[in-house]
N, C-alpha and C positions, 0 to 999 in steps of 0.2 A: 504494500500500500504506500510506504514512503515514496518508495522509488519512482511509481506513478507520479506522485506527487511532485516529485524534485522534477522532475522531466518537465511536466507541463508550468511550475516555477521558471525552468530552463528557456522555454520556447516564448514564456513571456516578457521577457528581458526586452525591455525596450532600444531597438538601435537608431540611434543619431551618426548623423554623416555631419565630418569637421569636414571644411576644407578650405584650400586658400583664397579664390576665385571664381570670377562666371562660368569660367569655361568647367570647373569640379563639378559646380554647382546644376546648371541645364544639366552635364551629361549623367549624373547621379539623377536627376528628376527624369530624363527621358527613360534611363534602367528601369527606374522602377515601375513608370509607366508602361515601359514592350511585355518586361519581365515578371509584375507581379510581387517586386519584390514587400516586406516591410520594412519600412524606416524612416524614421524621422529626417526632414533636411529644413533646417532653420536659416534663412535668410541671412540673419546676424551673424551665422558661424561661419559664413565663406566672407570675403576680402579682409581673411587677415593676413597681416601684412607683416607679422615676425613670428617666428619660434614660441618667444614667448605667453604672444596672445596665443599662439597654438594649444600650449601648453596648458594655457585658462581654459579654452573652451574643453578640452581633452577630461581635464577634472571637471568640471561643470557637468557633462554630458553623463557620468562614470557615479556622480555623486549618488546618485540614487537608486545604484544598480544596476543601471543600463550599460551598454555595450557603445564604446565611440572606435569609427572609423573614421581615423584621421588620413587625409588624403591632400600629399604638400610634394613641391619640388623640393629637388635637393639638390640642387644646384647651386642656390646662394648660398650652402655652406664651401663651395669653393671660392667664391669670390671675397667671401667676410670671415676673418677668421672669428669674430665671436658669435654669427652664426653656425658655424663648425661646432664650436663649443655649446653653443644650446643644442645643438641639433645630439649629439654624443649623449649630453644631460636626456633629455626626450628617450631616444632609445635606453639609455640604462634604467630611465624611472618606469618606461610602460611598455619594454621589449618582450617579457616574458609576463605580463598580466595576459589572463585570460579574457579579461573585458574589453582591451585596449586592441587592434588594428592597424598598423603604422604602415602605411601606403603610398610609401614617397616612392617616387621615378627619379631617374637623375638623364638627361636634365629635366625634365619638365615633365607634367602628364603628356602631351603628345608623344612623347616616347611612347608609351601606351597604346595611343592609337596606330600607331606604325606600325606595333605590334600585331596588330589586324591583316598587315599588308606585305608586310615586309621579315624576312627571318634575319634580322641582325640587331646586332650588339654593338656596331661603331661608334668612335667617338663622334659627338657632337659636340662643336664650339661651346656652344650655348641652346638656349631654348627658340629663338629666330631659325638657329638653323635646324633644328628637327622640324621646326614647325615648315620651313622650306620643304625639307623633304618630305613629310606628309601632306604639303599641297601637291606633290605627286598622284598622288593617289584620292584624294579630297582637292581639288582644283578653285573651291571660294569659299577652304576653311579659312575661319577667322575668328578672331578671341572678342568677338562683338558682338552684342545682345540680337543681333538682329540677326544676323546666321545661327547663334547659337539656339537661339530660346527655337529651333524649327525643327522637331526631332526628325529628319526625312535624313539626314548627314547620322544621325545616332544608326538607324535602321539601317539604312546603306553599310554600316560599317562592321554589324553586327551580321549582316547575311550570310548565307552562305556556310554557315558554323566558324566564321572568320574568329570571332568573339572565342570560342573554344580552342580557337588557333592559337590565339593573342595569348590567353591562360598557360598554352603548354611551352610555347617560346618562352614565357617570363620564370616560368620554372623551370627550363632546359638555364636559361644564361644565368640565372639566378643574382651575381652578383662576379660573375666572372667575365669581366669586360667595361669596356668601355661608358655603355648606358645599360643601363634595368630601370622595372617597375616591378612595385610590390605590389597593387592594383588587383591581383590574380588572388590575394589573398582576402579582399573584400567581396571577391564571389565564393570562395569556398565558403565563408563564414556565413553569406548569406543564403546557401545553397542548405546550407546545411540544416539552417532556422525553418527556411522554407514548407 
């Protein structure tokens, strides 16, 4: 009888989606709209703009039991070294919580989406230049409410079991190379809720 009990405890754990920007933000809303998924996505919690509000919202979201999927570049820990330093703090304080979700790309979420299209690991300069190379493939992606908020670019990108592709590349490269996304661990966790 417990164990019923802790299960259905389990499955009601409420999840919130942290993230840093529009673009997290639309394509976390378009998911969950193709997909069905559950989860909260708060307005306030995307365009944060350091580690450390990362970090606020991350407890915030956590405080009351719920499950945060924090979803952030990790890029500007190369460019600042005291974002390096929060970012390091981050992973040690909520690496191995089973509540917590830590879903950086380096550089950028478009890395992620490339992942859809593309089997590689290369470096990229920065996040201009993945986003160049995912207009390969996505021809009038853009980090603009106005392309964004149109889930028909979420769809197109997900077709085809692209989206399961995307998932098995970021676990094949894992962290061995130039660019990853942890991203593929915000659907296991939501697959599994499911």
């Amino acid at each position: 009888m417990a164990r019923s009990f802790e299960n259905r405890k389990q499955q009601q754990r409420s999840v919130t989606i942290v993230g840093e920007g529009l673009t997290e933000q639309h394509y976390f809303t378009h998911i969950r709209f193709l997909f069905g998924y559950h989860y909260t996505i708060k307005p306030y919690y995307f365009s944060i703009t350091s580690l450390v509000e990362m970090d606020k919202k991350i407890a915030e979201a956590i405080s009351d039991g719920g499950v945060a999927i924090a979803v952030f570049d990790a890029d500007v820990s190369n460019r600042n070294e005291e974002e390096r330093k929060r970012l390091e703090i981050i992973r040690k304080k909520y690496g191995n919580k089973k509540n917590v979700v830590l879903c950086d790309s380096m550089t950028s979420i478009e890395y992620w989406f490339l992942l859809h299209y593309e089997n590689t690991n290369r470096y990229f300069k920065d996040s201009f230049a993945t986003e160049q190379e995912l207009r390969k493939h996505i021809s009038d992606y853009e980090k603009k409410s106005k392309f964004l908020q149109n889930v028909k670019w979420v769809v197109d990108m997900c077709a085809d079991e692209k989206l399961e592709t995307a998932i098995k590349r970021a676990i094949a490269f894992d962290h061995n190379g130039e660019s990853y996304s942890n991203v593929y661990k915000a659907f296991e966790l939501l697959n599994k809720l499911k």
